[in-house]
C-alpha positions as CSV (number, residue, x, y, z in Angstrom):
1,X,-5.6,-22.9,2.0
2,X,-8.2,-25.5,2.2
3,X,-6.2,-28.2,4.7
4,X,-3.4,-27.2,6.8
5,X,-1.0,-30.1,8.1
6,X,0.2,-29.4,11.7
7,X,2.2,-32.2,12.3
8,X,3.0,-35.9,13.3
9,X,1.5,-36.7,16.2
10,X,3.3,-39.6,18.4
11,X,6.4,-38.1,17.1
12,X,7.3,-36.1,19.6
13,X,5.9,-34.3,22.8
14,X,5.4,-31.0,21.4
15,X,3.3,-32.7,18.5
16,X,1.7,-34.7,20.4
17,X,0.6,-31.0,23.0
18,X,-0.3,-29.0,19.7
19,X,-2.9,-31.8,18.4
20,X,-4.0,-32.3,22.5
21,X,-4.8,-28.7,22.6
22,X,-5.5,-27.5,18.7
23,X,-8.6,-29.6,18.5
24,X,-10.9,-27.3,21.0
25,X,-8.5,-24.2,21.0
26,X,-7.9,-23.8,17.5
27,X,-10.3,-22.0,15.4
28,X,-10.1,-22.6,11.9
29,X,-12.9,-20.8,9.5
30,X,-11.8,-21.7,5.8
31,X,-9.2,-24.3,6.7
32,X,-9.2,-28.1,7.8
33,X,-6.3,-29.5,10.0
34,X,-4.0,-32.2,9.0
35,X,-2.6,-35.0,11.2
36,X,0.6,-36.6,9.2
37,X,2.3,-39.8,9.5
38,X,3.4,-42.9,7.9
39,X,2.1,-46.3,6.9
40,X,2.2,-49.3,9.1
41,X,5.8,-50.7,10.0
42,X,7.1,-53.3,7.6
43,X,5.9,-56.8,8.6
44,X,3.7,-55.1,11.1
45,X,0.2,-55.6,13.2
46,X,-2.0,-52.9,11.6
47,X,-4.5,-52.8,14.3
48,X,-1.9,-52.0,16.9
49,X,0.8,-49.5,14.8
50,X,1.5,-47.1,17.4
51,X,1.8,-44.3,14.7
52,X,-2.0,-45.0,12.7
53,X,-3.6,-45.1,16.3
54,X,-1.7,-41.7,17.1
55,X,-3.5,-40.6,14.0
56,X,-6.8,-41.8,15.0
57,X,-6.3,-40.3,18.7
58,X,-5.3,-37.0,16.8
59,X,-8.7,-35.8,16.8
60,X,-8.7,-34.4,13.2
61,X,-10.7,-35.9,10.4
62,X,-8.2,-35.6,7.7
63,X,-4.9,-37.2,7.6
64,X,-2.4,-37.8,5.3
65,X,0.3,-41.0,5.6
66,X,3.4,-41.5,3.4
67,X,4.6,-44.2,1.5
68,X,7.6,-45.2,-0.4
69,X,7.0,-45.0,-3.9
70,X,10.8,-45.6,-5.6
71,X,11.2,-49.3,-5.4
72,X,15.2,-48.3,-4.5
73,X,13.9,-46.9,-1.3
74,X,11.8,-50.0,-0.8
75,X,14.9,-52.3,-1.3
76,X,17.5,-50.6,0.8
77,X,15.7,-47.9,3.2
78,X,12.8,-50.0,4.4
79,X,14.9,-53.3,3.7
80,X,11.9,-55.3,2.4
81,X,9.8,-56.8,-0.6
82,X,8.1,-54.7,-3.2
83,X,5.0,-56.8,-1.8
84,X,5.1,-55.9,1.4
85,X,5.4,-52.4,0.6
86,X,2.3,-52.3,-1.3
87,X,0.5,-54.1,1.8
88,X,1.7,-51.4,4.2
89,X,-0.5,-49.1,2.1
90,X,-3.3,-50.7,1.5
91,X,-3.8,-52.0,4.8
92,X,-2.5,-48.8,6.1
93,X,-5.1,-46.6,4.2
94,X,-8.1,-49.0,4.8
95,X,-7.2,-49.2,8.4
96,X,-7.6,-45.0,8.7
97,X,-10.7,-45.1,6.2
98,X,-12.2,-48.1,8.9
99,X,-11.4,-45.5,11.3
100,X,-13.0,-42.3,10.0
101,X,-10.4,-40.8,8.4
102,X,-10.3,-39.1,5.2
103,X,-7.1,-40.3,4.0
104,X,-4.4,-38.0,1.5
105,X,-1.2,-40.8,0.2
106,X,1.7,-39.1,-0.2
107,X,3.6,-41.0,-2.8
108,X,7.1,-40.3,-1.4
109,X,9.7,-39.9,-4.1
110,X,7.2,-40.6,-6.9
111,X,9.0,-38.6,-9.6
112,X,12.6,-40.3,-9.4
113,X,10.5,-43.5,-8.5
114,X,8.4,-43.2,-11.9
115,X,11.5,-42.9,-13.5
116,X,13.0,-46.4,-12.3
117,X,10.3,-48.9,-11.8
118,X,6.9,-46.9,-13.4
119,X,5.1,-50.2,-12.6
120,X,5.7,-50.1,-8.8
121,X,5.0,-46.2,-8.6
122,X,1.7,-46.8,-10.0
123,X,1.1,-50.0,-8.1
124,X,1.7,-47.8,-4.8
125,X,-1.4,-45.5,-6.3
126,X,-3.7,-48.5,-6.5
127,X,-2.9,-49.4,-3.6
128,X,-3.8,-46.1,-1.9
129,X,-6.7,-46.3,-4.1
130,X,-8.1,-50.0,-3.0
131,X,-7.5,-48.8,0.7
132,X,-10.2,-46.4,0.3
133,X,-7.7,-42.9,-0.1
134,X,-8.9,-39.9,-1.1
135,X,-6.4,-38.0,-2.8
136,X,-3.3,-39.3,-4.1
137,X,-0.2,-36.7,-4.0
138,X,3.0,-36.9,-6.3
139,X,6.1,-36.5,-4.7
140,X,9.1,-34.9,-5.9
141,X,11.1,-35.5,-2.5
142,X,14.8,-35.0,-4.1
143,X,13.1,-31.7,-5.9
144,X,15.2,-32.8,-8.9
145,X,12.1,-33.1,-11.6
146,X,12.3,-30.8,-14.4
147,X,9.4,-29.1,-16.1
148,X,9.8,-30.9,-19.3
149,X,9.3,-34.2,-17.7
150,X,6.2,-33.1,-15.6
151,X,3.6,-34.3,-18.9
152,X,4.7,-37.6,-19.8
153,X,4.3,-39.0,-16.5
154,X,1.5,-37.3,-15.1
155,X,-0.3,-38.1,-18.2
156,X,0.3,-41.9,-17.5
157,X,-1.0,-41.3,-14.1
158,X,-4.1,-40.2,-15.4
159,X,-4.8,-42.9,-17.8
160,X,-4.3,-45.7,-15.4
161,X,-5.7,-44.1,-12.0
162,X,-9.2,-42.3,-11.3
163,X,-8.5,-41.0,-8.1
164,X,-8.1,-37.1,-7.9
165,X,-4.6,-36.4,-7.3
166,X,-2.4,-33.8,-6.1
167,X,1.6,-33.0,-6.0
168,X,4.8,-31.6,-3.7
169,X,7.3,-30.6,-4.8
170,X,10.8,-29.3,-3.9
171,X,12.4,-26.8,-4.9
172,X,16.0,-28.2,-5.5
173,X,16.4,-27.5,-8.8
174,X,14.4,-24.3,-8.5
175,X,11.4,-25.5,-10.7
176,X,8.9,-26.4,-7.6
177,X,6.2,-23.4,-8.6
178,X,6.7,-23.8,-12.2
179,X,6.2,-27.8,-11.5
180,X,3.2,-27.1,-9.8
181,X,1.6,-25.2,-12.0
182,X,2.2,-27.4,-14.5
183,X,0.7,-30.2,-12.5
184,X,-2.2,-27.9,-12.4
185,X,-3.0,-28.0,-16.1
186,X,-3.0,-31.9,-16.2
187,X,-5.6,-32.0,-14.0
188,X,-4.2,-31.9,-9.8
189,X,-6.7,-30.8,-7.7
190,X,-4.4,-30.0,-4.7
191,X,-1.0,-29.1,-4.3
192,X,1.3,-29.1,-1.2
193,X,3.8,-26.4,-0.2
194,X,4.7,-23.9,2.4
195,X,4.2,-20.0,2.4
196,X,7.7,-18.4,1.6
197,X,8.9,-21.6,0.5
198,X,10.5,-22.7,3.6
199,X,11.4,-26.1,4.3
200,X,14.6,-28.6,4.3
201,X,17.3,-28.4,2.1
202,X,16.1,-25.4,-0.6
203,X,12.5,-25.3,0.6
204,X,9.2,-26.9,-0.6
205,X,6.8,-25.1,-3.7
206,X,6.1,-21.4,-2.1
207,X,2.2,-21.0,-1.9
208,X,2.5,-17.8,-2.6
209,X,3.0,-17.5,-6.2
210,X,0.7,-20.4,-6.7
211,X,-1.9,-19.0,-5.0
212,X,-1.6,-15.5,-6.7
213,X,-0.8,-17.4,-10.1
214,X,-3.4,-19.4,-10.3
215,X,-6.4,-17.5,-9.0
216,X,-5.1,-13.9,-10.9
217,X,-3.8,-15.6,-14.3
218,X,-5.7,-18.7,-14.3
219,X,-9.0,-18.0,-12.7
220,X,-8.6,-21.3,-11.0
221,X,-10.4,-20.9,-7.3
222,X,-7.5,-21.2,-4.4
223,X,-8.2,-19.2,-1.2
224,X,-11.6,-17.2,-0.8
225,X,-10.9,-14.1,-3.8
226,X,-11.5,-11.5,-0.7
227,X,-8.3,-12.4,0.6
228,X,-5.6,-12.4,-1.7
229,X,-4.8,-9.2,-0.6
230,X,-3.9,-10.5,2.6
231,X,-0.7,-12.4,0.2
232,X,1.7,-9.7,1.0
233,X,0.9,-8.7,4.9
234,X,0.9,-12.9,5.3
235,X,3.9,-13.3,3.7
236,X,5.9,-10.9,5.4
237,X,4.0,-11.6,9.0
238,X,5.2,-15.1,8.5
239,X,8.8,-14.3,7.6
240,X,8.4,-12.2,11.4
241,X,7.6,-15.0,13.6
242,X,9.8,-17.4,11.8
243,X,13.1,-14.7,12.0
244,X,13.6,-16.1,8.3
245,X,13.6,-12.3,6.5
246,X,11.6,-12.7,3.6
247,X,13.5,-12.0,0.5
248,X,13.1,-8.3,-1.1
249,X,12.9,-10.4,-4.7
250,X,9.9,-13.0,-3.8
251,X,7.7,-12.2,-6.8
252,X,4.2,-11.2,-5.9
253,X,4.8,-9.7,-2.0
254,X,8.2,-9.0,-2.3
255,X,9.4,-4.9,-1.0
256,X,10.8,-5.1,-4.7
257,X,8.3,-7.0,-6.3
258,X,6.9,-3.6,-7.6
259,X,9.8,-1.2,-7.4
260,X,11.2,0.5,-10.6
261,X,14.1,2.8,-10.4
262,X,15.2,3.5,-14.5
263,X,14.2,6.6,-15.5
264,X,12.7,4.5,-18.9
265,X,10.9,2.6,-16.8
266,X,9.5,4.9,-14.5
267,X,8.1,7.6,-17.2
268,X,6.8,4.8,-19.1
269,X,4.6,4.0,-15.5
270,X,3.6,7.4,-14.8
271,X,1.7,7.0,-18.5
272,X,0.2,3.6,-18.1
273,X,0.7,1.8,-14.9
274,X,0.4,-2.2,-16.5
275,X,3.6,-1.0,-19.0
276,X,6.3,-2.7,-16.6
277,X,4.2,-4.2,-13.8
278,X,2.4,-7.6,-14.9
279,X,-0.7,-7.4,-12.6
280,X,-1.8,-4.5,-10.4
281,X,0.1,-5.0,-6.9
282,X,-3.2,-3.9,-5.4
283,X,-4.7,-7.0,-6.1
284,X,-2.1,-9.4,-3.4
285,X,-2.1,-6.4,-1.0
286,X,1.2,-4.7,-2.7
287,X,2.1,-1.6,-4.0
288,X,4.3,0.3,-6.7
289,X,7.4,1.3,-5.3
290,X,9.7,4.1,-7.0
291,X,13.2,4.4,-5.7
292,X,16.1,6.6,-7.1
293,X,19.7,5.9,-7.4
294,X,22.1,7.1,-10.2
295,X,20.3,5.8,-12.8
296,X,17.0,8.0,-11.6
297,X,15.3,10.2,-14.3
298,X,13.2,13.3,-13.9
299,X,10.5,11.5,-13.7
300,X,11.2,9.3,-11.3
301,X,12.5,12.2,-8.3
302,X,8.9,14.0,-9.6
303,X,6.9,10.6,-8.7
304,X,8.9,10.3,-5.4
305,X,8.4,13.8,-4.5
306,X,5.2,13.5,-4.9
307,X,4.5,11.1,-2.5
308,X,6.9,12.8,0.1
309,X,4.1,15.6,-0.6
310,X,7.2,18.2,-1.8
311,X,7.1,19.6,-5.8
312,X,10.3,20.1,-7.0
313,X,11.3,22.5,-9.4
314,X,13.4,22.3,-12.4
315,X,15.8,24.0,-11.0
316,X,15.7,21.8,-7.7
317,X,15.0,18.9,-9.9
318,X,18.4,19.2,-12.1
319,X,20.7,19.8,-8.7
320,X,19.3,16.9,-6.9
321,X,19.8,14.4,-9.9
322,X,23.5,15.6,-10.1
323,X,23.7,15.6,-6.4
324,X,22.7,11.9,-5.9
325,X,25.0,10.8,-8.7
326,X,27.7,12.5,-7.1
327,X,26.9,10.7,-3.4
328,X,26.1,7.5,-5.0
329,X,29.7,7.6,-6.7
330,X,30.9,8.1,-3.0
331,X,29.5,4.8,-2.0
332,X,26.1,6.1,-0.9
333,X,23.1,3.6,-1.6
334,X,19.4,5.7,-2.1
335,X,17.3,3.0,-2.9
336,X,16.6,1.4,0.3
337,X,17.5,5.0,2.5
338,X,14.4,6.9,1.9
339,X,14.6,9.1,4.6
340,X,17.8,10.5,4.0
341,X,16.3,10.6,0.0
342,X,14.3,13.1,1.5
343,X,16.0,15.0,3.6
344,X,18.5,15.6,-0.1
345,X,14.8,16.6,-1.2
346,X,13.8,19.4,0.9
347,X,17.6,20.7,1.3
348,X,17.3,20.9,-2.8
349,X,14.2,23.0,-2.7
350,X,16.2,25.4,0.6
351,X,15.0,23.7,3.6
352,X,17.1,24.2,5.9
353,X,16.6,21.7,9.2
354,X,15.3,24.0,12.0
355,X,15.2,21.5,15.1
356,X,19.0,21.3,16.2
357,X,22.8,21.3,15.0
358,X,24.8,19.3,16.6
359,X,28.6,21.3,17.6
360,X,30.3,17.8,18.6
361,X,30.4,14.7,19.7
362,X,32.7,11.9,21.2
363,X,32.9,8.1,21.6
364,X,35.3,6.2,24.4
365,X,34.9,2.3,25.3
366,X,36.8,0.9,28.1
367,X,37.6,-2.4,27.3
368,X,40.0,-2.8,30.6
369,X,37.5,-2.3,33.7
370,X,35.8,-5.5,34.5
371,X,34.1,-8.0,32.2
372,X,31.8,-5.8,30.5
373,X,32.8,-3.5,27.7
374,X,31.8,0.2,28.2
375,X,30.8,2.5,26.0
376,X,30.1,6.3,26.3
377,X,29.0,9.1,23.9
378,X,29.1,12.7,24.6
379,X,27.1,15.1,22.5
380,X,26.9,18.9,22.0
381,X,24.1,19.9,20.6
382,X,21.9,23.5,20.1
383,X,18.2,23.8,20.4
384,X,16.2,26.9,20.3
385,X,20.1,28.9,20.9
386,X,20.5,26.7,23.7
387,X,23.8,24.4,24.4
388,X,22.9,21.2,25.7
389,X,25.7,18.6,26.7
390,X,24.7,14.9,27.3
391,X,26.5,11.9,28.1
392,X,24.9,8.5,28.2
393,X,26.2,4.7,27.9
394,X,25.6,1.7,25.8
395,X,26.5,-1.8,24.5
396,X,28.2,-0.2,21.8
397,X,29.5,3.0,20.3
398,X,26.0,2.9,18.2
399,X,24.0,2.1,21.3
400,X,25.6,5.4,23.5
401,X,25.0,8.0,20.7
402,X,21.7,7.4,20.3
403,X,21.1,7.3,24.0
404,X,23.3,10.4,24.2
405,X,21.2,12.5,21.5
406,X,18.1,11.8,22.9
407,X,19.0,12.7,26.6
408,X,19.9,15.7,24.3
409,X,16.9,16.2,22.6
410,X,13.6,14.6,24.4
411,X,13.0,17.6,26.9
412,X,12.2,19.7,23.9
413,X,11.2,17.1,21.8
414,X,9.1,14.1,23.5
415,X,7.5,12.7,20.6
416,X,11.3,11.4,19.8
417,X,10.3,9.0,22.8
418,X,8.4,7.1,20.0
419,X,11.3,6.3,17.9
420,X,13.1,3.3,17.6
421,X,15.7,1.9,16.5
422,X,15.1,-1.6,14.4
423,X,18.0,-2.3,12.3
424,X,21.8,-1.2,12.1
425,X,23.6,-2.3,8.5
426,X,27.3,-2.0,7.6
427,X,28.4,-3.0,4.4
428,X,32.5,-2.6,3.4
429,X,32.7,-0.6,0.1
430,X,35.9,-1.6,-1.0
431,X,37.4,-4.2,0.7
432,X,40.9,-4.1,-0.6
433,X,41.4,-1.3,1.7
434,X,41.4,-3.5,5.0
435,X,40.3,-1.3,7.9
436,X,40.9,1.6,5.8
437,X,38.3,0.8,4.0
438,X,34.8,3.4,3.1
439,X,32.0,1.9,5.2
440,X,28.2,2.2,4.5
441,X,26.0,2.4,7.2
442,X,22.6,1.9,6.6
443,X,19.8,1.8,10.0
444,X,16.6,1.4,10.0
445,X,13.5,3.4,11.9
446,X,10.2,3.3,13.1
447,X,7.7,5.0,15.4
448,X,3.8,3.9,15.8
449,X,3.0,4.9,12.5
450,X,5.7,4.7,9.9
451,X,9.1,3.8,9.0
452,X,12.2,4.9,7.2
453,X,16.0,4.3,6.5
454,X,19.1,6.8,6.4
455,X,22.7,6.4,5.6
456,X,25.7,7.3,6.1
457,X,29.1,6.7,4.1
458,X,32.7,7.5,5.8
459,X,36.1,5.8,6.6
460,X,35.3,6.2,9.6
461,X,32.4,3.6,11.1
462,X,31.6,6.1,13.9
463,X,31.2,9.2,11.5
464,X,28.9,6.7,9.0
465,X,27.0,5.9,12.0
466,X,26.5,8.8,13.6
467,X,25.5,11.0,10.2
468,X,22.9,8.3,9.4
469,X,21.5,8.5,13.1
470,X,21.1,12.3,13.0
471,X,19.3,11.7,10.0
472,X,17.1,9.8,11.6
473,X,16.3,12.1,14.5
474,X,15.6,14.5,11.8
475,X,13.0,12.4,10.0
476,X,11.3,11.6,12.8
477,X,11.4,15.4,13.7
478,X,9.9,16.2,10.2
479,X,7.4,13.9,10.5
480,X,5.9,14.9,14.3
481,X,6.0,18.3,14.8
482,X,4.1,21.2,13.5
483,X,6.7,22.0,10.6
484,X,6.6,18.8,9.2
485,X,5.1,19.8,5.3
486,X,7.5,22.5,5.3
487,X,10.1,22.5,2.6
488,X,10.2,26.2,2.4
């Protein structure tokens, strides 16, 4: 992105420390920081608005200021004349521009204000304009705009102002990346939004499709072409620090952007990858993605196979599809539980799991001791014809079994020390049962070079839990020690 707002300074003290300190410790290489802010007060002294000379004292070059641009607003938020309105921009703008500034108008509530009183949204442009502004952005603040109304009014924009001009929108009505590509065609030259879409209410235009739509689809120049392929690892880096998970279905970076699971479907891509993917996920750091559930062809447990590194047989081939449509009809979920996908792999072709079998285990909390909850599990395992009994605690039934099977396991098997656990899922599969109901439990894992998912599917929360978790230990079994590729 070529400018990057960072905030208001003089709005607050974190602000005002980010903009203190981002000036000498931020390096950007591609990118310009933002200072934003608003116009003068209404009625105000220019020269001394506390907010325009937090903007100059900012340190950045570019700024950007908003203005009212729906006469209603003017009338009863701001409580003054149409007049004095236009004032606050001008002088507002000309008094940053005196200043140094380069100066980006945001023409707050533009759309709805275009609508209303088109004379007075344009008059806030010229006013922008006369101060000596830059770039003039249309605002869609309520995010209620339509497609269909995007031409007409930009269209009148450009026949009455000169200025390059840019747009934000929201995504309220769910239009804000179809708006702004829109605006694109007639002519903006910049447009404001937020990677993964976040922001108030249902977000602002997500950057992401733009960016990939416009550069793949439109050849129009966006970020430097060397790193759209760094879309996907952004996106989802992003949706990390913020703790907002990025949604599977985000076009373009999305894990299911790519993913095809209809036998139809998936043939149809083992001919001619572009039949049912509409660019090559390669190109925004993405990739195919084939996953099997009851509706799985041939084809489709060859492909997956095939990255697992196992060939199936026919033979293999025909038990395992009837096997996962009988365990899907039980409640079990293989699209997102690859590991236990292929663990039902190798057991097809006769693998049998040569690391451990566990003879028991137990769960007890004591909920009556003190003010902590405890938990402990008990497992009986065999390794190598040995019997190996462990106990261990934890914050939860969950918590003590794993802790129990891998005081169980580690002393023959260390690279299990690796292995962690990064997400526990439960989902109620028929919830007219009440607590009687058939659970799916679905947890995820990770060591330092991969990850995968396993499953379970019981009345019983403990047994889901604990067959998934086993599964687990297995994977990461398969995948560390000298017998991983076999599936003999």
């Amino acid at each position: 992105m070529q400018f990057i707002e960072g905030g208001w300074p003089g709005a607050n003290p974190k602000d005002a420390a980010f903009f203190a300190r981002a000036t000498s410790e931020l390096k950007l290489h591609s990118s310009r920081l933002v200072a934003f802010g608003s116009t003068r007060r209404a009625n105000g002294d220019v020269e001394n608005d506390p907010n325009l000379r937090a903007l100059v004292a900012s340190g950045v070059a570019d700024v950007c200021i908003v203005a009212k641009a729906w006469d209603y607003h003017v009338v009863h938020a701001l409580r003054t004349s149409l007049e004095e309105a236009l004032a606050m921009v001008r002088d507002s703008v000309a008094f940053l521009v005196g200043h140094g500034c380069n100066v980006f108008l945001d023409a707050e509530h533009f759309f709805d204000g275009f609508k209303g009183n088109p004379d007075f949204a344009i008059a806030v442009l010229s006013a922008a304009a006369e101060g000596g502004a830059s770039t003039l952005v249309l605002c869609d603040t309520n995010g209620g705009t339509l497609p269909s109304e995007i031409p007409s009014i930009i269209s009148k924009v450009n026949d009455q102002i000169a200025l390059p001009f840019g747009v934000h929108f929201h995504n309220d009505s769910g239009c804000a990346v179809a708006n702004s590509l829109i605006a694109v065609d007639l002519g903006a030259t910049q447009v404001q939004g937020c990677l993964n879409g976040y922001g108030e209410r249902t977000g602002n235009a997500n950057l992401v499709p733009i960016i990939a739509a416009l550069s793949l689809k439109q050849a129009i120049s966006t970020i430097p072409p060397q790193n759209l392929q760094l879309l996907t690892t952004t996106a989802r880096h992003i949706a990390e620090i913020t703790n907002l998970p990025l949604s599977p279905q985000t076009p373009y970076v999305g894990s299911s952007a790519f993913t095809h699971k209809a036998g139809l479907h998936v043939s149809a891509i083992a001919r001619r990858s572009d039949a049912y993917e509409h660019i090559n996920p390669d190109l925004v750091g993405n990739h195919s993605r084939f996953v099997v559930s009851e509706m799985a062809g041939r084809q489709t447990l060859l492909i997956k196979a095939g990255e697992l590194g196992l060939e199936l047989t026919d033979d293999a081939t025909t038990s395992l599809l009837q096997r996962l449509k009988d365990l899907e009809h039980q409640g079990y979920h293989f699209e997102v539980a690859d590991g236990s996908l292929e663990l039902l792999m190798r057991h097809a072709l006769g693998w049998v799991q040569p690391y451990f079998e566990v003879e028991s285990y137990r769960v007890a909390t004591d909920g009556y001791h003190g003010p902590e909850l405890l938990t402990e599990a008990t497992v009986k395992v065999r390794v190598n014809d040995n019997r190996i009994i462990a106990t261990a605690e934890g914050n939860g039934p969950v918590h003590a079994l794993d802790q129990a099977l891998r005081q169980a396991l580690q002393t023959t098997y260390p690279s299990l020390k690796t292995m962690g656990l990064d997400d526990y899922k439960v989902r109620v599969l028929d919830t007219s049962s009440g607590t009687d109901a058939v659970v799916r439990v679905l947890i995820d894992f990770s060591d330092s070079e991969t990850q995968w998912t396993t499953t379970g599917v019981s009345t019983n929360i403990i047994e889901a839990s604990f067959s998934a978790l086993t599964e687990g230990f297995v994977l990461a079994l398969v995948k560390t020690t000298s017998s991983e590729g076999s599936a003999q």
